[in-house]
C-alpha positions as a printed Julia matrix, in Angstrom:
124×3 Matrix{Float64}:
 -42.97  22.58    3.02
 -45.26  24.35    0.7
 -48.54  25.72    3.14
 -50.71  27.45    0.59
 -51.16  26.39   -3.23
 -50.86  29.15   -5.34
 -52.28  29.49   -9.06
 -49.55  30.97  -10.77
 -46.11  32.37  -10.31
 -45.89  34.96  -12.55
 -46.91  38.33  -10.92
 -45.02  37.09   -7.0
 -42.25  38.33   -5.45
 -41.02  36.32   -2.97
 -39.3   38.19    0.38
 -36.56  36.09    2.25
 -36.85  37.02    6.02
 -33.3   36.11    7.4
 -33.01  36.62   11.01
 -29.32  35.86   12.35
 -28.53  35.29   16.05
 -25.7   34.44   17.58
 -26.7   30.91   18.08
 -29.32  29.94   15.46
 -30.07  31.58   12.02
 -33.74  31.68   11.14
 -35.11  31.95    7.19
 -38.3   32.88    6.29
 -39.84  32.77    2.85
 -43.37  34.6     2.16
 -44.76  36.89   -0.12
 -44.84  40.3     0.21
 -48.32  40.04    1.64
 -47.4   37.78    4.62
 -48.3   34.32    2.62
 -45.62  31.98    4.22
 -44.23  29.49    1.51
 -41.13  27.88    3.39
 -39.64  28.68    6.66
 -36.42  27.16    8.12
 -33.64  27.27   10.46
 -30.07  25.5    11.14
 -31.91  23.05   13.4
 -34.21  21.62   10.56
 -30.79  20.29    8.78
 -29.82  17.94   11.98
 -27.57  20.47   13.1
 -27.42  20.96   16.52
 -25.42  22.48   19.55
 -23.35  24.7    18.81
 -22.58  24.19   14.82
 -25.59  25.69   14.06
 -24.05  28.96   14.73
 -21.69  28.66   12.14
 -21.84  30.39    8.63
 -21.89  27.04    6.79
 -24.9   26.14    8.5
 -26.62  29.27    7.52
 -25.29  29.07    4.32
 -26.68  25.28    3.97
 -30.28  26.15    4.91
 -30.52  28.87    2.62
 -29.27  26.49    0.09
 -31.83  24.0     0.82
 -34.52  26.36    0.84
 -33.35  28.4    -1.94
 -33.37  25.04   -3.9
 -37.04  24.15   -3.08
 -38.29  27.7    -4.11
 -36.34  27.36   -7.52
 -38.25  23.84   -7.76
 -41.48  25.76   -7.34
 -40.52  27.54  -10.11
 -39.87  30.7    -8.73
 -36.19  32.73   -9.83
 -36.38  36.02   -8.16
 -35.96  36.93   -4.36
 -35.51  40.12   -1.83
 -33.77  39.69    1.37
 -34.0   41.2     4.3
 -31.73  40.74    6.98
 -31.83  40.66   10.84
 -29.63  40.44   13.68
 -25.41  40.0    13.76
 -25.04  36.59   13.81
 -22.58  34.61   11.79
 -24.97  33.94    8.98
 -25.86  36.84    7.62
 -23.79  37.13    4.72
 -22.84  33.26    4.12
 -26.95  32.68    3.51
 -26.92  35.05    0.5
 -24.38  32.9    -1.06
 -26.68  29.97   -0.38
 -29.45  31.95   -2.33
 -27.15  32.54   -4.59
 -25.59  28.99   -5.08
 -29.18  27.96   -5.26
 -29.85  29.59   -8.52
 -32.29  32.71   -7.57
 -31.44  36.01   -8.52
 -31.4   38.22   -5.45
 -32.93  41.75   -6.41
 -32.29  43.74   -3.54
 -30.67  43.19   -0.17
 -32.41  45.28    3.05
 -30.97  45.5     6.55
 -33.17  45.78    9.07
 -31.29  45.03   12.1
 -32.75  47.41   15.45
 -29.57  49.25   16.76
 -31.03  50.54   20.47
 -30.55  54.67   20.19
 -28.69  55.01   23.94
 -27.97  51.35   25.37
 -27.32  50.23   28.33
 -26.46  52.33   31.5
 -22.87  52.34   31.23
 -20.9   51.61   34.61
 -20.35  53.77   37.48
 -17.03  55.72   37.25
 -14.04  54.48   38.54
 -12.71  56.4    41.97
  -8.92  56.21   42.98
């Protein structure tokens, strides 16, 4: 659902926020100064357990959203992109399929620098 009106739609660029798990895929849509238009995730479609994993689902929501933006009036997007879930690349095509041109794709998934303590070594 729309949360703010907004005057005009010339001068905005919208930023998709996609954050993919590995059981839910989450889709933001905002401005680039934090002004939330839509937000969304697998769950909002009546998908639940454990289809909402799935790459269709992701690529469904971002379909659905992608589709209300595009209503708005709005053709242009950026993505960024979280997390290694299933959805990360099917939800592009659902941007995509939904008419808006996508201008540039950022990953910004957090890779840990050492990990975990690995496991003692094996004796024989």
């Amino acid at each position: 659902m729309l949360l703010k009106p907004i005057s005009s739609n010339d001068n905005i660029l919208i930023v998709a926020n996609i954050f993919s798990s590995s059981n839910n895929t989450i889709i933001n849509l905002s401005t680039l100064d934090s002004r939330v238009f839509f937000c969304g995730s697998t769950g909002f479609l009546n998908i639940k357990g454990a289809k909402r994993s799935t790459s269709y689902a992701s690529q469904r929501i971002a379909n659905v959203l992608g589709r209300k933006l595009y209503s708005i009036g709005f053709r242009f997007v950026y993505i960024i992109v979280r997390g290694f879930g299933n959805g990360r690349y099917s939800s592009l095509k659902g941007f995509n399929n939904a008419g808006l041109k996508i201008l540039s794709i950022l990953d910004n998934t957090s890779v840990p620098f050492n990990g975990c303590k690995s496991r003692k070594k094996r004796r024989i």
